[in-house]
CHARMM-style PDB file with segment names, atoms N, HN, CA, C and O in Angstrom:
ATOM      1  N   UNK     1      69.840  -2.923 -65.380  1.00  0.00      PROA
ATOM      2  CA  UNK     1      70.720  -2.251 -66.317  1.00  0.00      PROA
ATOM      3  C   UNK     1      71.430  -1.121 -65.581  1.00  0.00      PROA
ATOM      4  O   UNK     1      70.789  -0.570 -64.685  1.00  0.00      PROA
ATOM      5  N   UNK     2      72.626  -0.718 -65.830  1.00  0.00      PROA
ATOM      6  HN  UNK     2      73.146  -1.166 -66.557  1.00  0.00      PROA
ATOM      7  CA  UNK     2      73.609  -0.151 -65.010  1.00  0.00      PROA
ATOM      8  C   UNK     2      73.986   1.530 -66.199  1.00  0.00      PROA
ATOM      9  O   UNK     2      74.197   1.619 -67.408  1.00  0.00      PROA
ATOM     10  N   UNK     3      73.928   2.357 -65.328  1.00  0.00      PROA
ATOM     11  HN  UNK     3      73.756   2.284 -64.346  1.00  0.00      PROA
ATOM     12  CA  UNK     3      74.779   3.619 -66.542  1.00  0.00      PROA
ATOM     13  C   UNK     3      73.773   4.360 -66.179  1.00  0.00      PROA
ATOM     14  O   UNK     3      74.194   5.388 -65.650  1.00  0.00      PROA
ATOM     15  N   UNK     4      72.098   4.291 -66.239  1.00  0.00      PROA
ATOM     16  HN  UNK     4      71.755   3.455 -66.669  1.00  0.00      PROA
ATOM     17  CA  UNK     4      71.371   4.847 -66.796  1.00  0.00      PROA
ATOM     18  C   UNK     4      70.767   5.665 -65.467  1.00  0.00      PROA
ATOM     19  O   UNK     4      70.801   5.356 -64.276  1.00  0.00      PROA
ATOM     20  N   UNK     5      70.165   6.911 -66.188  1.00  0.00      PROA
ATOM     21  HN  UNK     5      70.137   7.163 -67.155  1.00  0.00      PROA
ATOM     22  CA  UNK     5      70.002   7.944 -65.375  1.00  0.00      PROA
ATOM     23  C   UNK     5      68.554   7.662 -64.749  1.00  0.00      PROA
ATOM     24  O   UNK     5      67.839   6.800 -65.259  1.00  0.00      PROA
ATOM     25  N   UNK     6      68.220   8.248 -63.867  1.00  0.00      PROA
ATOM     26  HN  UNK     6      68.801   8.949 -63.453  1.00  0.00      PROA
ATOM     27  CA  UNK     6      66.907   7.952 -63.195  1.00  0.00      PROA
ATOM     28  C   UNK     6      65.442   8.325 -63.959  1.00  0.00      PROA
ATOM     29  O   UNK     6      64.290   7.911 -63.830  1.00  0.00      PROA
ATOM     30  N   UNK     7      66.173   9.435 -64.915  1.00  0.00      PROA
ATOM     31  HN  UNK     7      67.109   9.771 -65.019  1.00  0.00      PROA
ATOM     32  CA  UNK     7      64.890   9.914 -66.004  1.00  0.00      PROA
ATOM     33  C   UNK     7      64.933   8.878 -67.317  1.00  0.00      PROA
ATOM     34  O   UNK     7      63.970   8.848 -68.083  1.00  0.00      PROA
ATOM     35  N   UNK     8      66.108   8.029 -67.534  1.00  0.00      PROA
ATOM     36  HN  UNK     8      66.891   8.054 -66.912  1.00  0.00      PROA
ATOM     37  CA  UNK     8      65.856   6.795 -68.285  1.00  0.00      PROA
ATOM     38  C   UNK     8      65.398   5.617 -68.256  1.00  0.00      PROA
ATOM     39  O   UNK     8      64.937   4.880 -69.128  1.00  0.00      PROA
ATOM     40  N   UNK     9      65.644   5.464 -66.690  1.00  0.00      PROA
ATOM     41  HN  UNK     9      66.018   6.063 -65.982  1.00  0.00      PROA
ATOM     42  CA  UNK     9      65.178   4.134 -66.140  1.00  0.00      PROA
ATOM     43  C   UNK     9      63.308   4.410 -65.896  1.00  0.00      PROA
ATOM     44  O   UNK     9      62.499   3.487 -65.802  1.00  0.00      PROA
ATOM     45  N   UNK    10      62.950   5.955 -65.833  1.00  0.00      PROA
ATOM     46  HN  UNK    10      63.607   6.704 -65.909  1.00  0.00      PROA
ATOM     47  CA  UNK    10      61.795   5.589 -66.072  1.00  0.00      PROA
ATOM     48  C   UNK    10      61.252   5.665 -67.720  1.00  0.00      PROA
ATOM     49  O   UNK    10      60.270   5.038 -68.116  1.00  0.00      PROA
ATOM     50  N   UNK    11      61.704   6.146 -68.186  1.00  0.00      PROA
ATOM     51  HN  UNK    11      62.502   6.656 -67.864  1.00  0.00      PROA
ATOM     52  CA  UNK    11      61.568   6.625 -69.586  1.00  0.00      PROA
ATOM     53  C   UNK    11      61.336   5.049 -70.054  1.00  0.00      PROA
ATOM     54  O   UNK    11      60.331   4.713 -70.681  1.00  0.00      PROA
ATOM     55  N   UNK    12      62.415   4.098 -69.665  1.00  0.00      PROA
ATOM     56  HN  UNK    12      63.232   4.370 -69.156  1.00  0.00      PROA
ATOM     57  CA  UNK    12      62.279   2.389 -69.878  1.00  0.00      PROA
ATOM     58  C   UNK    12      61.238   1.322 -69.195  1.00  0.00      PROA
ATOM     59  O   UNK    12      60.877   0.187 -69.506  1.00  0.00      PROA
ATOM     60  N   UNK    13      60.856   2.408 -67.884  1.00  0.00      PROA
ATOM     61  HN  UNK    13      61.149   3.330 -67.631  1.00  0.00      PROA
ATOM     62  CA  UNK    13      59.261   1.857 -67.728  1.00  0.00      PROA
ATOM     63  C   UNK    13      58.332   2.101 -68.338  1.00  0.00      PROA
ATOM     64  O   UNK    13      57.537   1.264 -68.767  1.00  0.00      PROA
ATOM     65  N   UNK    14      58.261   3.415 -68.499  1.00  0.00      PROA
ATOM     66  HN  UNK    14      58.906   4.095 -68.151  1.00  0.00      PROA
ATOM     67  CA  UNK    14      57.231   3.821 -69.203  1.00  0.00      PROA
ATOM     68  C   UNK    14      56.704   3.026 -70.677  1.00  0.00      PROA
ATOM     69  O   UNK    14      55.528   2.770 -70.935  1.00  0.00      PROA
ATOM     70  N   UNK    15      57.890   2.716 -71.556  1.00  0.00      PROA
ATOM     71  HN  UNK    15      58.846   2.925 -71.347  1.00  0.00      PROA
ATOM     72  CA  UNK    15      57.941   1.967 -73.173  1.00  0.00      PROA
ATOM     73  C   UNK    15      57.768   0.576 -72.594  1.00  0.00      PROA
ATOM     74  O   UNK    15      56.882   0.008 -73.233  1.00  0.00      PROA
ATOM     75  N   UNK    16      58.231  -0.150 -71.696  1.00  0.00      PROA
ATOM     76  HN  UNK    16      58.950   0.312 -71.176  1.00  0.00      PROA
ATOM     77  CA  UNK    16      57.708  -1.038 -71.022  1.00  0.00      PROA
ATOM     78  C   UNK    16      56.309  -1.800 -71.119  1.00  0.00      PROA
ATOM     79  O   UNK    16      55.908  -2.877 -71.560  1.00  0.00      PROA
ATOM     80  N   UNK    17      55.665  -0.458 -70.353  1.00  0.00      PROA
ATOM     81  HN  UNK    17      55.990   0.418 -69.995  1.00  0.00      PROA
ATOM     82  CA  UNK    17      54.382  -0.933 -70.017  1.00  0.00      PROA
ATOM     83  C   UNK    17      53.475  -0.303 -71.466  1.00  0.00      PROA
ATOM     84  O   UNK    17      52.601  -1.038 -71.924  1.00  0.00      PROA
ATOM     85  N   UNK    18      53.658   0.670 -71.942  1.00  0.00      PROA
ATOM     86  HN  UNK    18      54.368   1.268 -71.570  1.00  0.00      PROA
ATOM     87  CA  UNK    18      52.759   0.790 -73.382  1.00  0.00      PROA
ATOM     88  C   UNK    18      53.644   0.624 -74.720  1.00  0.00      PROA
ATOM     89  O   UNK    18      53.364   1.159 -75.793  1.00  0.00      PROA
ATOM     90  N   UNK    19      54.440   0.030 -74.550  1.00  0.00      PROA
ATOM     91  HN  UNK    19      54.667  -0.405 -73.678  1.00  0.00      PROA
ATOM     92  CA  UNK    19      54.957  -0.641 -75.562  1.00  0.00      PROA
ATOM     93  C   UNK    19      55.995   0.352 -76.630  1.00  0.00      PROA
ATOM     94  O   UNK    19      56.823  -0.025 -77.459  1.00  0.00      PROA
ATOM     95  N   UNK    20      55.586   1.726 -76.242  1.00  0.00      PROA
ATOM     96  HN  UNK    20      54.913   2.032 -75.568  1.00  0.00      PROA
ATOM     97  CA  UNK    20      56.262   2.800 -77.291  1.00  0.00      PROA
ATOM     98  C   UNK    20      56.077   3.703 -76.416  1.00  0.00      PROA
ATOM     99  O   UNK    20      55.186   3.717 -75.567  1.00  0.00      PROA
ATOM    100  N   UNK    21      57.071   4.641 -76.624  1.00  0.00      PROA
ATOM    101  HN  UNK    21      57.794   4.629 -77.314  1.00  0.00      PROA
ATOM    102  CA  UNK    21      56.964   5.925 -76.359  1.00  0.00      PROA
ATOM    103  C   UNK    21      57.208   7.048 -77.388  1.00  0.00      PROA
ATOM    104  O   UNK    21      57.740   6.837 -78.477  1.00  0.00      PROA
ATOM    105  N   UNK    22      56.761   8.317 -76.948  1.00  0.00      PROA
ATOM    106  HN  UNK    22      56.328   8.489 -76.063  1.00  0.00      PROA
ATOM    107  CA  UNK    22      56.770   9.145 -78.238  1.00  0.00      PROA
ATOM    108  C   UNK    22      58.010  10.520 -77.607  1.00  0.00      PROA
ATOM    109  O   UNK    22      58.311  10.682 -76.424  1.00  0.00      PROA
ATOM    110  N   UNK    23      58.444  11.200 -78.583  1.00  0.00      PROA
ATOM    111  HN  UNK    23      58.200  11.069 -79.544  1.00  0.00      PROA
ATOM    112  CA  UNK    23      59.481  12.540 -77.973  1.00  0.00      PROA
ATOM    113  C   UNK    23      58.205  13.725 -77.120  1.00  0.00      PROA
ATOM    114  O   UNK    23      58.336  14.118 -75.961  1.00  0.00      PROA
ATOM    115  N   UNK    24      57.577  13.928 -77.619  1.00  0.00      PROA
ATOM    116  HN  UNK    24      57.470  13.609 -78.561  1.00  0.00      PROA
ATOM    117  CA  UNK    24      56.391  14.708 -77.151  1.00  0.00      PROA
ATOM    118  C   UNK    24      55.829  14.059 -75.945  1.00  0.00      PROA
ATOM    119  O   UNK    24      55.758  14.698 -74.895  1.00  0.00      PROA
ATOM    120  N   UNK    25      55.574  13.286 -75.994  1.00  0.00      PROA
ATOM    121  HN  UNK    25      55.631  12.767 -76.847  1.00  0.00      PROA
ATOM    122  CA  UNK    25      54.639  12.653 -75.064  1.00  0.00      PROA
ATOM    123  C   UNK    25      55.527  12.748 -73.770  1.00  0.00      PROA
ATOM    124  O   UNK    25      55.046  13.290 -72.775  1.00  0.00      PROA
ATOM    125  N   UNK    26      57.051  12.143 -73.741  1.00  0.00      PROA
ATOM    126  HN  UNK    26      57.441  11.703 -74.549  1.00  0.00      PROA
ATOM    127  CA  UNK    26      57.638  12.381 -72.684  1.00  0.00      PROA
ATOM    128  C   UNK    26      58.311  14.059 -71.517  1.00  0.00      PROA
ATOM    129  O   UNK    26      58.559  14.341 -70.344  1.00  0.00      PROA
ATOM    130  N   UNK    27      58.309  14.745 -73.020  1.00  0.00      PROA
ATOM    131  HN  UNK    27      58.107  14.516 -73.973  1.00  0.00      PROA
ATOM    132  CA  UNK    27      59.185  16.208 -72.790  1.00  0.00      PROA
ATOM    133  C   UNK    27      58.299  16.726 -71.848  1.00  0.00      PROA
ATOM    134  O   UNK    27      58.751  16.962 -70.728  1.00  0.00      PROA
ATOM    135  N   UNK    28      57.345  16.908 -72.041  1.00  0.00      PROA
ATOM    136  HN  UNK    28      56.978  16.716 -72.951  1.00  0.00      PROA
ATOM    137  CA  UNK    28      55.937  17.713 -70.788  1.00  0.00      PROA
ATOM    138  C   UNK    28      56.161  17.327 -69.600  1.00  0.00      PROA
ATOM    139  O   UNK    28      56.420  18.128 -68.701  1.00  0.00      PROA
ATOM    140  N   UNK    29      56.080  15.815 -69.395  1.00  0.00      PROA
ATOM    141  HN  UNK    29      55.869  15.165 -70.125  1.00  0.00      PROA
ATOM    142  CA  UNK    29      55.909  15.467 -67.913  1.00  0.00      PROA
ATOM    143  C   UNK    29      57.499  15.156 -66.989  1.00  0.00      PROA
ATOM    144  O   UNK    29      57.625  14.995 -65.775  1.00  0.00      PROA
ATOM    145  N   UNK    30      58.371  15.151 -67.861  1.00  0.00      PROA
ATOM    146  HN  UNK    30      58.269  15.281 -68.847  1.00  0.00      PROA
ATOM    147  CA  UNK    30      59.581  15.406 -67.138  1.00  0.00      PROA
ATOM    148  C   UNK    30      60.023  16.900 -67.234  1.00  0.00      PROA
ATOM    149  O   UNK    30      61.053  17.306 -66.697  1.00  0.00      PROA
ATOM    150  N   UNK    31      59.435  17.451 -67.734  1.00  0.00      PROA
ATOM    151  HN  UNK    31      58.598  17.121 -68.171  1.00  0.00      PROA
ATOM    152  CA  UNK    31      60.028  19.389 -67.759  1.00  0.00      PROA
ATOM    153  C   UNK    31      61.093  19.550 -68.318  1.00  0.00      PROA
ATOM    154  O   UNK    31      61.921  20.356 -67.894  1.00  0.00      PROA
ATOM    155  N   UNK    32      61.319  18.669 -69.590  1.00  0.00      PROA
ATOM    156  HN  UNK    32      60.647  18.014 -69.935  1.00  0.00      PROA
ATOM    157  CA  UNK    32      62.521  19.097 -70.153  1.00  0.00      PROA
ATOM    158  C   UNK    32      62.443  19.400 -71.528  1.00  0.00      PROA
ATOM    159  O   UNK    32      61.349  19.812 -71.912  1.00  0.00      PROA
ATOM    160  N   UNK    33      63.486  19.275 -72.488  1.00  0.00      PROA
ATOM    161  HN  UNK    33      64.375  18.940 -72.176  1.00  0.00      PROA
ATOM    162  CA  UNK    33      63.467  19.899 -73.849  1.00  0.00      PROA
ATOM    163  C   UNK    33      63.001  18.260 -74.374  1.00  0.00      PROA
ATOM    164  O   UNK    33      62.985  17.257 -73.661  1.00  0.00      PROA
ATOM    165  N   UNK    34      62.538  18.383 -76.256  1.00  0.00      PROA
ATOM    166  HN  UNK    34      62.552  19.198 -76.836  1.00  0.00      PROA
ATOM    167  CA  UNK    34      62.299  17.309 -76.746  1.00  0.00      PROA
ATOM    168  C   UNK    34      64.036  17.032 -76.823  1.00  0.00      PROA
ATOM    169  O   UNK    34      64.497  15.894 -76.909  1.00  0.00      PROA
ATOM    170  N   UNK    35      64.580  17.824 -76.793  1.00  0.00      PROA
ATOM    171  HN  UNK    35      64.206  18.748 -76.723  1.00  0.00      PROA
ATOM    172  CA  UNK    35      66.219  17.224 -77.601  1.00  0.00      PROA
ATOM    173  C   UNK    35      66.772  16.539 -76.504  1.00  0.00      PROA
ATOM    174  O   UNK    35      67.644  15.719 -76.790  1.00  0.00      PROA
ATOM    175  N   UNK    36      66.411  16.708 -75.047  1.00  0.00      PROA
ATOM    176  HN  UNK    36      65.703  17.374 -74.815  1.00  0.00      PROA
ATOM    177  CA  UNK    36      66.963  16.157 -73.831  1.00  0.00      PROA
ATOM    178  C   UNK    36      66.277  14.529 -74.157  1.00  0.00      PROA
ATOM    179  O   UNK    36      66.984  13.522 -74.112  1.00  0.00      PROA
ATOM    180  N   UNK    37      64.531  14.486 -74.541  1.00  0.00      PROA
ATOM    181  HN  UNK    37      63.957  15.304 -74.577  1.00  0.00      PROA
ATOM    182  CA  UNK    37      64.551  13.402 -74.139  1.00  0.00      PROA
ATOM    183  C   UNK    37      65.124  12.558 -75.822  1.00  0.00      PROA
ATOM    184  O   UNK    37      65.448  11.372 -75.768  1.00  0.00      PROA
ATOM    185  N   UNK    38      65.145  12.831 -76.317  1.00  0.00      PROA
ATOM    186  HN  UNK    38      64.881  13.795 -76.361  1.00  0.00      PROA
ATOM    187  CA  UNK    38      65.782  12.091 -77.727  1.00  0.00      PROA
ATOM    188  C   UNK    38      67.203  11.951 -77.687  1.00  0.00      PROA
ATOM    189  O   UNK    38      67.833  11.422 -78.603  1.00  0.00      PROA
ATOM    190  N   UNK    39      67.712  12.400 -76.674  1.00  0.00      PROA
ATOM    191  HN  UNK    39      67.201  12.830 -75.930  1.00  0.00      PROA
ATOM    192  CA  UNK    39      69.308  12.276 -76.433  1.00  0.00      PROA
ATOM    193  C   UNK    39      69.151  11.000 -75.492  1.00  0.00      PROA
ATOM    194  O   UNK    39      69.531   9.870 -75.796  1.00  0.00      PROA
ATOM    195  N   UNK    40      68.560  11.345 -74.357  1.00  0.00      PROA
ATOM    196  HN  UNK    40      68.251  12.263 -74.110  1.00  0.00      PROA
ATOM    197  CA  UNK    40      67.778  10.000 -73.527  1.00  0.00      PROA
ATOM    198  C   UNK    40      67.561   8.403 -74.513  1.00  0.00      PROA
ATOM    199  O   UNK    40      67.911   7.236 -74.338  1.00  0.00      PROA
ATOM    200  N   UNK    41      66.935   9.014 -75.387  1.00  0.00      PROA
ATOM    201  HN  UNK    41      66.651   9.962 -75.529  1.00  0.00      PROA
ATOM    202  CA  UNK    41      66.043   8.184 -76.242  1.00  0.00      PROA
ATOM    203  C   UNK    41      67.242   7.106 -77.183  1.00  0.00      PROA
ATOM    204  O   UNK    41      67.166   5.951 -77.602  1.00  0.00      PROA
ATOM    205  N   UNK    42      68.290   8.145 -77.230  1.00  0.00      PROA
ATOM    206  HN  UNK    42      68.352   9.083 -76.889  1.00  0.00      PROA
ATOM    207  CA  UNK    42      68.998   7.456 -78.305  1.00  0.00      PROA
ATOM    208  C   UNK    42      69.977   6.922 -77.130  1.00  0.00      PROA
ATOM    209  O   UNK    42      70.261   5.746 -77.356  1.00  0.00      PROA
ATOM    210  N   UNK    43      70.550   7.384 -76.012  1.00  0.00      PROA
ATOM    211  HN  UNK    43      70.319   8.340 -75.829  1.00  0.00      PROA
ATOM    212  CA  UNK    43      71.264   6.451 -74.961  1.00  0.00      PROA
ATOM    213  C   UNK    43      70.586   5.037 -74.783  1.00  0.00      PROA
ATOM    214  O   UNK    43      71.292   4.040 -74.630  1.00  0.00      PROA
ATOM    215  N   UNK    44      69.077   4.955 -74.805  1.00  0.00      PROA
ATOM    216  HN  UNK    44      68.504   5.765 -74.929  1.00  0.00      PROA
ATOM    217  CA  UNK    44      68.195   3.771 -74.411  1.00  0.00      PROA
ATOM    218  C   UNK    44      68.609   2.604 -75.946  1.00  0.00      PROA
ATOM    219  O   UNK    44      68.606   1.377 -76.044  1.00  0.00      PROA
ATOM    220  N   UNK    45      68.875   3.536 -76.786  1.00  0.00      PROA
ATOM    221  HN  UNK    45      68.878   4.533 -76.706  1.00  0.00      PROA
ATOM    222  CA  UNK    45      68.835   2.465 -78.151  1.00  0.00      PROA
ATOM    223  C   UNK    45      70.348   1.823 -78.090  1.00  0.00      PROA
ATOM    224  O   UNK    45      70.670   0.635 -78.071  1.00  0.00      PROA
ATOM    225  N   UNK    46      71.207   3.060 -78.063  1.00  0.00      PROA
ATOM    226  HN  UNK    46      70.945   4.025 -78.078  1.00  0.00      PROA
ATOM    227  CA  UNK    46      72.697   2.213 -77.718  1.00  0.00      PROA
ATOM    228  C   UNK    46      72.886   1.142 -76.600  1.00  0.00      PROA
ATOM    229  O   UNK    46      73.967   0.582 -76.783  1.00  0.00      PROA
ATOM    230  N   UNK    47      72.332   0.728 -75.680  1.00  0.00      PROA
ATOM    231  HN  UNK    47      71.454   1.182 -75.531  1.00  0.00      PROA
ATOM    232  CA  UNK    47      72.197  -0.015 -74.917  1.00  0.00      PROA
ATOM    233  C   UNK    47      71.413  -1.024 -75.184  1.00  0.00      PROA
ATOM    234  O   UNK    47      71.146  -1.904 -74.366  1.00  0.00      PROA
ATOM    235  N   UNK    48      70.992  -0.974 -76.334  1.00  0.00      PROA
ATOM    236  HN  UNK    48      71.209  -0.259 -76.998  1.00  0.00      PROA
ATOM    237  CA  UNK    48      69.638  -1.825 -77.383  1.00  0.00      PROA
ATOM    238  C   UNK    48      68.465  -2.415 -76.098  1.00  0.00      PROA
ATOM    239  O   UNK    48      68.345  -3.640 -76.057  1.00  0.00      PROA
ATOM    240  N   UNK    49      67.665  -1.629 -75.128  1.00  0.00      PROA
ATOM    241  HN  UNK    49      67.763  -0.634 -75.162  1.00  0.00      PROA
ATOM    242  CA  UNK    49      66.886  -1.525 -74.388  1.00  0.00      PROA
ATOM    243  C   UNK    49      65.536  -1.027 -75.569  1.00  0.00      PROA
ATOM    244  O   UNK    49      64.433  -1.570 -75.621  1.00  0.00      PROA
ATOM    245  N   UNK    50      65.879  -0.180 -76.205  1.00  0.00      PROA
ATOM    246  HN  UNK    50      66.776   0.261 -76.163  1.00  0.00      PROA
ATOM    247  CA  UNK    50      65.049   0.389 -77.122  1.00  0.00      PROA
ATOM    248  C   UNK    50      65.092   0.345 -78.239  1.00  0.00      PROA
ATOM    249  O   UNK    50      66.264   0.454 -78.600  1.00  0.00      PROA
ATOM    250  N   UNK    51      64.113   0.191 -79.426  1.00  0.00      PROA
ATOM    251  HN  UNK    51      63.161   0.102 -79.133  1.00  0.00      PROA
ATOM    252  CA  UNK    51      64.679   0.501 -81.130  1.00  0.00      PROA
ATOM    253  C   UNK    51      63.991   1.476 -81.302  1.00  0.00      PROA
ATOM    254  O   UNK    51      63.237   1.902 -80.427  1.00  0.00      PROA
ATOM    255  N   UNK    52      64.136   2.063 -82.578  1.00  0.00      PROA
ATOM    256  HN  UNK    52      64.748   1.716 -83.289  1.00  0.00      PROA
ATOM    257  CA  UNK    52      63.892   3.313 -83.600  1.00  0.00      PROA
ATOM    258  C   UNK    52      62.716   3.186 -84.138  1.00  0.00      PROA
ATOM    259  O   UNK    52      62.706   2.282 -84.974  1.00  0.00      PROA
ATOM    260  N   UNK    53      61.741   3.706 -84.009  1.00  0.00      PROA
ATOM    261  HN  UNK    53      61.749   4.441 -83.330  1.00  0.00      PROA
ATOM    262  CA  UNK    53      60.408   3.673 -84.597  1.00  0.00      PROA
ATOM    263  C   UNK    53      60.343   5.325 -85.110  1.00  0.00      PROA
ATOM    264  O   UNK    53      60.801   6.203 -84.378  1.00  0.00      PROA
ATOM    265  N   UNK    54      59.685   5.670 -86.533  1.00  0.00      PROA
ATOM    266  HN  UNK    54      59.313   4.957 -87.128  1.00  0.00      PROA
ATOM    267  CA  UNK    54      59.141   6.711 -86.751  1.00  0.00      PROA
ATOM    268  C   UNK    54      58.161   7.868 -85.807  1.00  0.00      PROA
ATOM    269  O   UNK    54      56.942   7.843 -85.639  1.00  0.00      PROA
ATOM    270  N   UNK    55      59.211   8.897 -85.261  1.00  0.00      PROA
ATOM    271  HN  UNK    55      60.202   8.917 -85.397  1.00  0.00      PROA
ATOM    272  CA  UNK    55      58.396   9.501 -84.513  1.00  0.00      PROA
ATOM    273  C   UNK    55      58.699   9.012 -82.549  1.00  0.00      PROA
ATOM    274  O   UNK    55      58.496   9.814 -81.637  1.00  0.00      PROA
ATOM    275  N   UNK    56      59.042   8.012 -82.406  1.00  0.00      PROA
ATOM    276  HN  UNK    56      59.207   7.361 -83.147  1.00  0.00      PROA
ATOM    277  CA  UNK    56      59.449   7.825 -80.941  1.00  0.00      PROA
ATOM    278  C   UNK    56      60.516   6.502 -81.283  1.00  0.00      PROA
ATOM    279  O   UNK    56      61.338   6.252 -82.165  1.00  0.00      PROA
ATOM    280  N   UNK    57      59.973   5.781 -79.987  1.00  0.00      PROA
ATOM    281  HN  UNK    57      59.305   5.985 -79.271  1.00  0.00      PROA
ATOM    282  CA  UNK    57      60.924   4.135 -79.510  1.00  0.00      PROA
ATOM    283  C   UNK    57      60.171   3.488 -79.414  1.00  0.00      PROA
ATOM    284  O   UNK    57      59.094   3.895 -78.978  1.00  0.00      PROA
ATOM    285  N   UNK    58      60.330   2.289 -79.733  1.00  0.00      PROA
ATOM    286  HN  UNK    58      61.205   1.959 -80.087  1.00  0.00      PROA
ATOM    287  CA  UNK    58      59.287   1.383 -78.919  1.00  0.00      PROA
ATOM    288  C   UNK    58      60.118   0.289 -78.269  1.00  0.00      PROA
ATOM    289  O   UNK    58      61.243   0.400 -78.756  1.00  0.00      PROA
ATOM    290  N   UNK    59      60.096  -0.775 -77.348  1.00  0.00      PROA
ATOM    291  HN  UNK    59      59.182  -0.865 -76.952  1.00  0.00      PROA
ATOM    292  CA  UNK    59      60.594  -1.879 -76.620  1.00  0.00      PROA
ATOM    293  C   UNK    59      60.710  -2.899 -78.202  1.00  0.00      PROA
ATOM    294  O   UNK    59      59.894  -2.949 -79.122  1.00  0.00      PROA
ATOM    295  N   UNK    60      62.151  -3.687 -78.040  1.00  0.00      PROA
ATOM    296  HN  UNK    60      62.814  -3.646 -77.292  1.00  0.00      PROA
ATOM    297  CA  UNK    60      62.094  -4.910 -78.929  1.00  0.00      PROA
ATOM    298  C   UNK    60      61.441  -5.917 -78.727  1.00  0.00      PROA
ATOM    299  O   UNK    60      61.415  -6.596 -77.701  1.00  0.00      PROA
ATOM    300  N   UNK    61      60.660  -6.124 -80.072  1.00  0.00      PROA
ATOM    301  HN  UNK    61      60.681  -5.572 -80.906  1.00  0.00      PROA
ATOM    302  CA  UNK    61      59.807  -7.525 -79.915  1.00  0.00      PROA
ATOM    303  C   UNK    61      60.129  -8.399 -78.590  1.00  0.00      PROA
ATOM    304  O   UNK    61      59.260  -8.649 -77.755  1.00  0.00      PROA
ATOM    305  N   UNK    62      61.628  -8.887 -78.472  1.00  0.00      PROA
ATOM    306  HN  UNK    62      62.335  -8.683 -79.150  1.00  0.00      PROA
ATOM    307  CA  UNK    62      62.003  -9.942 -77.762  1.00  0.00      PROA
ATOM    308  C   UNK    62      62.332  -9.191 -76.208  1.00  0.00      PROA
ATOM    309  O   UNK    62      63.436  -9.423 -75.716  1.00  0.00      PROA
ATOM    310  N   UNK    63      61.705  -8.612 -75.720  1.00  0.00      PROA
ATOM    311  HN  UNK    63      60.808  -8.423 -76.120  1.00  0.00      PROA
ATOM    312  CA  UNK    63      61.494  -7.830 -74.535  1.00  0.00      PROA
ATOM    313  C   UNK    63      60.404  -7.604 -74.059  1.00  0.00      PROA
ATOM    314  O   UNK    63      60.463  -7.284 -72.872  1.00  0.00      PROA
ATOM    315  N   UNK    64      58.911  -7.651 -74.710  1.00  0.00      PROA
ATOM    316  HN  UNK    64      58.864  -7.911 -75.674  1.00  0.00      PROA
ATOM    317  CA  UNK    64      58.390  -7.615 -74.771  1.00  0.00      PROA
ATOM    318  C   UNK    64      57.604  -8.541 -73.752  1.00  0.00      PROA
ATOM    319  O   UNK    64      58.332  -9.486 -73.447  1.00  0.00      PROA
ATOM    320  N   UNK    65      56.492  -8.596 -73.180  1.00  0.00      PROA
ATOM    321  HN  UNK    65      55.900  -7.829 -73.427  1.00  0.00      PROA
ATOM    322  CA  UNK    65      56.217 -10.133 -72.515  1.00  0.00      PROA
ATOM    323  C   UNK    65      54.617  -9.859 -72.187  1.00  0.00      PROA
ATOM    324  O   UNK    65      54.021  -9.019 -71.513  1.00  0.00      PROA
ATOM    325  N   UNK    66      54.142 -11.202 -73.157  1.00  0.00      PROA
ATOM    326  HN  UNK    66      54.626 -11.885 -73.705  1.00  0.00      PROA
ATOM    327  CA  UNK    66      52.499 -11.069 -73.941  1.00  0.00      PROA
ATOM    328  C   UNK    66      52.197 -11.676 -72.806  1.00  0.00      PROA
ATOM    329  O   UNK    66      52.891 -12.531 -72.256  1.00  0.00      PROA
ATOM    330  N   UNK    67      51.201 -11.269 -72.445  1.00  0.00      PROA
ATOM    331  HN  UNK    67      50.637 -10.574 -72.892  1.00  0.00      PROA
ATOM    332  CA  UNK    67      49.858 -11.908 -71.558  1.00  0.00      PROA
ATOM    333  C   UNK    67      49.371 -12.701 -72.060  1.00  0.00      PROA
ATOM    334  O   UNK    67      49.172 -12.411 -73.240  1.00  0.00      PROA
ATOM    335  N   UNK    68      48.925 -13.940 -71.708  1.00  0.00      PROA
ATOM    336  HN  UNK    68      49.087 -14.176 -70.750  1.00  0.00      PROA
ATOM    337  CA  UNK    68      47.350 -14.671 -72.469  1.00  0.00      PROA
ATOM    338  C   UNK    68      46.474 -14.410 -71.216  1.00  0.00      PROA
ATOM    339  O   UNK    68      46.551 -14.406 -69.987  1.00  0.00      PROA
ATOM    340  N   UNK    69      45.349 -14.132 -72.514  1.00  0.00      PROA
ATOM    341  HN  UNK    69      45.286 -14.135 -73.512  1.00  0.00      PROA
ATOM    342  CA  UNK    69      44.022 -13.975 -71.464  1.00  0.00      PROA
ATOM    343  C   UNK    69      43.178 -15.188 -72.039  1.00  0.00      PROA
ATOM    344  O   UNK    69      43.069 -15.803 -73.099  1.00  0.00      PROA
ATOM    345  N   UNK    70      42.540 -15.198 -70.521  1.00  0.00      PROA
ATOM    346  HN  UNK    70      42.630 -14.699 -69.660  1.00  0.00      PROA
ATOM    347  CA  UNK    70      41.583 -16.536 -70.612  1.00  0.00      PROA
ATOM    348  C   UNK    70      40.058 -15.863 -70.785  1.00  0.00      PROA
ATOM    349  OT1 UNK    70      39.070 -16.590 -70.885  1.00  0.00      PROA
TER     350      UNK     70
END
């Protein structure tokens, strides 16, 4: 994906690998404001990389990619 800033492209690993991310959860460990990363947050949704969940983002179902365990 092309545009996106280096604190989004991880912000899009991060929801990636645990499936959601929260505004709090991210603001601490990048050292920035919650409004920086929800500005982040909402660039990730216009690019529909991300949807709108109460309270954070989470990855769309169809992005998603389930493991089977044996």
């Amino acid at each position: 994906m092309t545009g996106l800033t280096h604190r989004q492209t991880e912000i899009l690993n991060i929801a990636r690998a645990y499936g959601r991310v929260m505004v709090d959860d991210l603001a601490r460990p990048f050292e920035v404001s919650a409004q920086t990363i929800r500005k982040d947050l909402n660039d990730l949704c216009d690019h529909r990389s991300l949807t709108r969940i109460h309270g954070g983002r989470a990855v769309p179902r169809s992005s998603l990619t389930w493991r089977h365990r044996s």
